[in-house]
N, C-alpha and C positions, 0 to 999 in steps of 0.2 A: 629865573622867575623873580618878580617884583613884589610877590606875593608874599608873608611872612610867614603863612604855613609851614610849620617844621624849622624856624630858625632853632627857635629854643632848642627842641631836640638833637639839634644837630650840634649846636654848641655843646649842652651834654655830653655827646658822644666825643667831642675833640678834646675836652677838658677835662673828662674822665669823673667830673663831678655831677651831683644831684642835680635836678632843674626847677625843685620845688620854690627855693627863690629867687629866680632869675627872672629879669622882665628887663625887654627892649623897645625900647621908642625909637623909632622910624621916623625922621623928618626929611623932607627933601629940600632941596636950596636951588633957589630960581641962578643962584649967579656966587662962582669960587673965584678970588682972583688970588696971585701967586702960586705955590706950590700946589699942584692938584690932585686930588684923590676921589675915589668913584666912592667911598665910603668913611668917612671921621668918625673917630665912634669916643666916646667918654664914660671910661668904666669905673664906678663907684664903687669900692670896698669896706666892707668893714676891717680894721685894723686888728681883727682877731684872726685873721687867716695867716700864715704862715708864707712865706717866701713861696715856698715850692707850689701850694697850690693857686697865690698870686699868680704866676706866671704860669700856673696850668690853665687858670679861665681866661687870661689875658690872650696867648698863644692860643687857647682854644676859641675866643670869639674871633680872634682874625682866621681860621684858620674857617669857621663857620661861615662867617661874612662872604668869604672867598666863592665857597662852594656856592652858598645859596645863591646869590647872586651872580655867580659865571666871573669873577675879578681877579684878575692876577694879585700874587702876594703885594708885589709894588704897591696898588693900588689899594690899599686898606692902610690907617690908622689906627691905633688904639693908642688915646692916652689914660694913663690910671692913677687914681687916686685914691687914697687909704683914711678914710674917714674914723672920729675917736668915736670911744661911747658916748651917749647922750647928745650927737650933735643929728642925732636922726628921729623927726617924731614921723608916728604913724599910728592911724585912727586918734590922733587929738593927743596922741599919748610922748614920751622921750622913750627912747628905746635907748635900754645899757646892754652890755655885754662884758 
């Protein structure tokens, strides 16, 4: 399905973590050239997570992607990045941690 209904939850379930702040943007691409994949994905962290659960949402968004969308593991990327405190505003505001 193409439809985004239930990613979120389904990432939940693979990553074993909450989903209260999780949000995913869907964009499609008219044209990939080189190495190809049915889904790129760019995971934004806050650098207060720990190793283990890093790589529980990471593992767990491809593992979601996979599903939702019918893709073999091959075919999914994730790349992740670990952002500091105060380099994130929201509502106008700097968020720390």
């Amino acid at each position: 399905s193409s439809d985004c209904t239930g990613l979120i939850e389904k990432w939940g379930k693979h990553s074993g973590i909450g989903t209260s702040e999780m949000t995913v943007t869907v964009m499609r691409s008219d044209e990939q050239m080189g190495k190809e994949y049915s889904a790129i994905c760019t995971l934004t962290l806050p650098n207060l997570w720990s190793p283990k659960s890093v790589s529980s949402l990471q593992v767990g968004l491809a593992k979601a992607l996979s599903e939702h969308f019918s893709l073999k593991d091959t075919e999914v990327l994730i790349m992740t990045s670990l952002i500091a405190s105060g380099f994130v505003v929201e509502g106008g505001k700097e968020v720390s941690w």
